[in-house]
C-alpha positions in Angstrom: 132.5 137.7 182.7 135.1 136.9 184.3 138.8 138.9 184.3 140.3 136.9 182.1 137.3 137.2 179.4 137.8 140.7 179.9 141.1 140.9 179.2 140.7 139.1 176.0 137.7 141.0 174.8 139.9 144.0 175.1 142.7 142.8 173.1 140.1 141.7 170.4 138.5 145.1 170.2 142.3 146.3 169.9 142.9 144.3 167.2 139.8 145.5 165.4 140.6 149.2 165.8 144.5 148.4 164.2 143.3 146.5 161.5 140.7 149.3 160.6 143.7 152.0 160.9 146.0 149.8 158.8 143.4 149.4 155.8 141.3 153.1 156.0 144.0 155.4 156.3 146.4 154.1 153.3 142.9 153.9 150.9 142.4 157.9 152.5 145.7 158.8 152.1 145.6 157.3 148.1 142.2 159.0 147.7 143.9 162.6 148.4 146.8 161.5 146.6 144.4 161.0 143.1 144.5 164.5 140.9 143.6 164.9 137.3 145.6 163.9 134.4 143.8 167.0 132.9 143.5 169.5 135.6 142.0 172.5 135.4 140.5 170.9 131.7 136.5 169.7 131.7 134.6 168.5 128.6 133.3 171.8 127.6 137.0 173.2 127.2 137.9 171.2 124.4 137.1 172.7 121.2 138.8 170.1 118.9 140.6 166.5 118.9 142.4 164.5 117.0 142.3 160.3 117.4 145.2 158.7 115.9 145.4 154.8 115.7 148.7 152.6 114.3 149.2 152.0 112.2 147.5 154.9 109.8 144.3 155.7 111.2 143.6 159.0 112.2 140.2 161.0 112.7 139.7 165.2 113.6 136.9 166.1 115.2 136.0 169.5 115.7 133.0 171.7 117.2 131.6 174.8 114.9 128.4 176.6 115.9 127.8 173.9 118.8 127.9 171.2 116.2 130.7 168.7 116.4 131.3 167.9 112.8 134.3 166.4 110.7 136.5 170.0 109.4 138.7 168.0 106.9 135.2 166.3 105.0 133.5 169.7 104.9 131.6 169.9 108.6 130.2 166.2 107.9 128.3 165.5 111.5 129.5 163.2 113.8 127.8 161.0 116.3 127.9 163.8 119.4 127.0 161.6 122.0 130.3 159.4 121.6 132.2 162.5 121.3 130.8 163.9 124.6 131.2 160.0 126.3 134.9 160.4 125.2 135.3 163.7 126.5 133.5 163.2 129.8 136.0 160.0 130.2 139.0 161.6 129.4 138.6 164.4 132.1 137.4 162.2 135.0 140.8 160.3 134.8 142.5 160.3 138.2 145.7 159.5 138.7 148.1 158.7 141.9 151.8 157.4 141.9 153.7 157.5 138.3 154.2 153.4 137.6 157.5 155.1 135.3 158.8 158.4 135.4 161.7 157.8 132.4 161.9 158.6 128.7 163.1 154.9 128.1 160.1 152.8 129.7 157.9 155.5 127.2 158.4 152.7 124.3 157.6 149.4 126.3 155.0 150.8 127.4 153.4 151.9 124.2 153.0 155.7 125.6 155.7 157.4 123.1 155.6 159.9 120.4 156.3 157.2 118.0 155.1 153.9 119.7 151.5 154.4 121.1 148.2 152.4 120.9 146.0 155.5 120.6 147.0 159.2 120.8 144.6 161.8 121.1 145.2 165.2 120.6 143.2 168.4 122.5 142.3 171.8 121.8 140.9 173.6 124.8 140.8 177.0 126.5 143.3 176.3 128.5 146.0 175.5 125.2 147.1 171.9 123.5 146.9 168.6 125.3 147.9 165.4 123.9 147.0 162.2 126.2 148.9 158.4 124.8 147.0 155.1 125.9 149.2 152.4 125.6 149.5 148.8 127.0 146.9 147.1 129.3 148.4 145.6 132.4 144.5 143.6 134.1 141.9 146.1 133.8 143.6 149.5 133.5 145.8 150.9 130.7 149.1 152.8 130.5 148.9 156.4 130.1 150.5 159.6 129.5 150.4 163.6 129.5 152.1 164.6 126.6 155.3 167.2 128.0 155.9 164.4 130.9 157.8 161.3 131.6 155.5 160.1 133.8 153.3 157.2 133.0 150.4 156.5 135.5 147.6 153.2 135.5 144.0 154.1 135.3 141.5 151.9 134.8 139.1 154.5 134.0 140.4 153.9 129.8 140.2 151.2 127.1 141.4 151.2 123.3 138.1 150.3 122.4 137.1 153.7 124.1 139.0 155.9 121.6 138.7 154.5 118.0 140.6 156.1 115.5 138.2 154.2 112.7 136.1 157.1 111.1 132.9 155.0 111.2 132.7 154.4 114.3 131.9 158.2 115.0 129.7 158.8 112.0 125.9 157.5 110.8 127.0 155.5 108.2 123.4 154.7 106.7 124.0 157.1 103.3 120.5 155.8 101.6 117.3 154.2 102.8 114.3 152.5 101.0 111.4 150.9 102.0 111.2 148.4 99.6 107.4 147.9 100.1 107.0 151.2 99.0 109.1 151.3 95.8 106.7 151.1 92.6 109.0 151.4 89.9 113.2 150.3 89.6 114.9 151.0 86.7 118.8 150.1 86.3 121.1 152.0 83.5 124.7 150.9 83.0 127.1 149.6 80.1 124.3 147.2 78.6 121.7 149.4 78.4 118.4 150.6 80.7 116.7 147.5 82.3 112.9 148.7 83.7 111.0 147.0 86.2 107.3 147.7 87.8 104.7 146.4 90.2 101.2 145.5 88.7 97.8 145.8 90.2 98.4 142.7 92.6 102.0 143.9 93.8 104.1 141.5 91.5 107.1 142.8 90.2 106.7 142.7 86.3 110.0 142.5 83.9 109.1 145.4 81.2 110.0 144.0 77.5 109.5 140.4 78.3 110.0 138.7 74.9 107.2 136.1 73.8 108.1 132.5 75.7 110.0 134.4 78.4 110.0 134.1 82.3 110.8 136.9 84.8 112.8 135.5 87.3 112.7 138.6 90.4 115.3 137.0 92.5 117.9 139.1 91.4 115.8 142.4 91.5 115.0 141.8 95.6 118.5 141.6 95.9 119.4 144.6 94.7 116.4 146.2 96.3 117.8 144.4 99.8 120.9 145.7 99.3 120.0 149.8 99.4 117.2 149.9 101.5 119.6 150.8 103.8 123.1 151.7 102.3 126.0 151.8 104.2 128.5 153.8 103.2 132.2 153.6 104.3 133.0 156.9 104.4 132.2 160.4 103.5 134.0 162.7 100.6 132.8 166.2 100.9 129.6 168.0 99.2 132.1 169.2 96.2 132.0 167.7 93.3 135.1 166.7 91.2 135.8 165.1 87.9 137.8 162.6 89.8 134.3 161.3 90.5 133.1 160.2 87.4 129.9 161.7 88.1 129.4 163.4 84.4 129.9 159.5 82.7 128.7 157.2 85.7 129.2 153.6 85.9 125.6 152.8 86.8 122.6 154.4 87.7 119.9 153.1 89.9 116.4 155.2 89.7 113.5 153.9 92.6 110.1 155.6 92.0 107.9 155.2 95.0 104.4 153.8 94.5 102.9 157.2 96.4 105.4 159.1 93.6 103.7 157.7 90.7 101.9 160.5 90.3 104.3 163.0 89.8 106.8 163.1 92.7 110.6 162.9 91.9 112.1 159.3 91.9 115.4 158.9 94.3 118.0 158.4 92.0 121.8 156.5 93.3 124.2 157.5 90.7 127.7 155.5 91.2 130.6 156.9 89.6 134.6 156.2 89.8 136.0 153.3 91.2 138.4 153.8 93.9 140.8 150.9 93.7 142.7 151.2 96.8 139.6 151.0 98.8 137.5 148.8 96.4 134.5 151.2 96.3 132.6 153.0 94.3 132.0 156.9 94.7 128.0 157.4 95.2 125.5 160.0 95.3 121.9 160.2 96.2 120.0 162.8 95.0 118.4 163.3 98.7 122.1 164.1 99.9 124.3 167.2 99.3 126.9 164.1 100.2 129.1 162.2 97.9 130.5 158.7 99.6 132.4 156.1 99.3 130.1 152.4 99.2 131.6 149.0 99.3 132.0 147.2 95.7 130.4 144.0 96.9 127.0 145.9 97.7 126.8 147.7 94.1 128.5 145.1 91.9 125.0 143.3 91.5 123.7 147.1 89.6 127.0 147.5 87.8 127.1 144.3 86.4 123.1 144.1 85.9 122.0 142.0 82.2 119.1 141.5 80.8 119.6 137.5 80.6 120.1 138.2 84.9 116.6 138.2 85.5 115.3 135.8 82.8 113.7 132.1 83.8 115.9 129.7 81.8 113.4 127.4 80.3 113.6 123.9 81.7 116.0 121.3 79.7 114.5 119.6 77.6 114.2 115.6 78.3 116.2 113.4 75.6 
């Protein structure tokens, strides 16, 4: 190689060296500059949080005897894994250089007391916490420590991380049924009791058929589709309250299981009061301590059960 190669190689290798200085140190020196938005506050510090969500959603979550459980809906259990996931996400955010350190760019940039996208709210051991996630800017979100002007980017939080929808941290299956396993259905509301029963070959049999009459089941597998497995849309409490309508119920929807036919108690889905605001009925099972709220749309075809519903209209007759 001859000088001048040698030269050159040099200034290459130089080259290399300053480019490596120029990109490693800055991404070091931002490395050390990350701290927590929580410090000194892990997951196992927080005792109790609050998720609120604009416009009126709001959900508290708290954790007695180990258990996280809903303290406003009488300890009703939450889903523990999502509340740890949370938790665990909230205290590995890292922060570096505030992207706004005023009062005034709090409200832009949905991290205010009033404007916020979510806002959660932590008891620890270490004394109250409040964290706002506001607007997304790419992949990370605004965010700020409640007590500080400071907003920061971290790409470590989403909205859809924090949900301030009460189902979404609860098992809301309230009753199941196999409806294999179901030997006898009978249905009591305004019109009367309506009984059904499975013979020797499995059919589904119409009790009281009138001479010339056809049992038409459709309407009874739809009702048996719809709560073998109930969803609920919330949870009430385990009190009862004349608010409920559980001493004149709207409907009542008794399942005996074929292995219960000899003596076993049925299950037995009593529905109650309507709620109008959410357009739901009040429910309870008599396998839950629970009473719930269920959607209209899934009991209407048990209210409104006649005895004409599950009738074969005779074919019209030819002119």
């Amino acid at each position: 190689m001859d000088r001048r190669n040698q030269i050159l190689a040099a200034l290459l290798v130089a080259q290399i060296i300053v480019v490596a200085v120029v990109l490693v140190l800055p991404a070091q020196a931002t490395e050390r500059a990350l701290r927590p938005l929580l410090p000194q506050v892990s997951a196992a510090d927080v005792t109790a949080l609050t998720i609120r969500e604009q416009p009126d959603r709001r959900v508290a979550i708290a954790k007695k005897d180990g258990r996280w459980v809903l303290p406003e809906i009488e300890d009703f259990p939450v889903n523990e894994t999502k509340v740890t996931e949370l938790l665990d996400k909230l205290a590995a955010v890292q922060v570096g250089q505030p992207v706004a350190t005023t009062a005034t760019s709090h409200a832009r940039l949905q991290v205010s007391e009033e404007n916020f996208t979510r806002r959660v709210d932590l008891t620890t051991s270490a004394g109250e916490r409040t964290i706002f996630l506001g607007s997304a800017r790419g992949g990370s979100s605004h965010v700020r420590l409640g007590g500080s002007d400071d907003v920061y980017l971290t790409p470590k939080l989403a909205t859809f991380d924090i949900s301030g929808d009460l189902p979404n941290w609860i098992n809301t299956i309230y009753f199941t049924s196999t409806q294999d396993s179901i030997g006898r259905v009978a249905i009591t509301n305004v019109t009367g009791t309506l009984q059904f029963s499975r013979n020797v070959s499995d059919v589904w049999e119409f009790q009281g058929l009138a001479t010339g009459e056809t049992f038409n089941p459709s309407r009874l597998e739809t009702i048996l589709s719809r709560v073998s497995s109930l969803y609920m849309i919330r949870p009430l409490g385990k009190t009862a309250k004349p608010e409920y309508g559980m001493d004149r119920p709207t409907a009542i929807l008794t399942l005996t299981l074929k292995s219960d036919l000899s003596g076993l108690a049925p299950l037995v889905l009593t529905i109650g009061a309507k709620d109008g605001d959410e357009n739901a009925y009040i429910v309870k099972s008599n396998g839950s301590p629970w009473y719930v709220l269920v959607n209209s749309f899934i009991l209407e075809e048990i209210i409104n059960a006649r005895r004409e519903d599950f009738i074969q209209l005779p074919p019209t007759p030819t002119p």
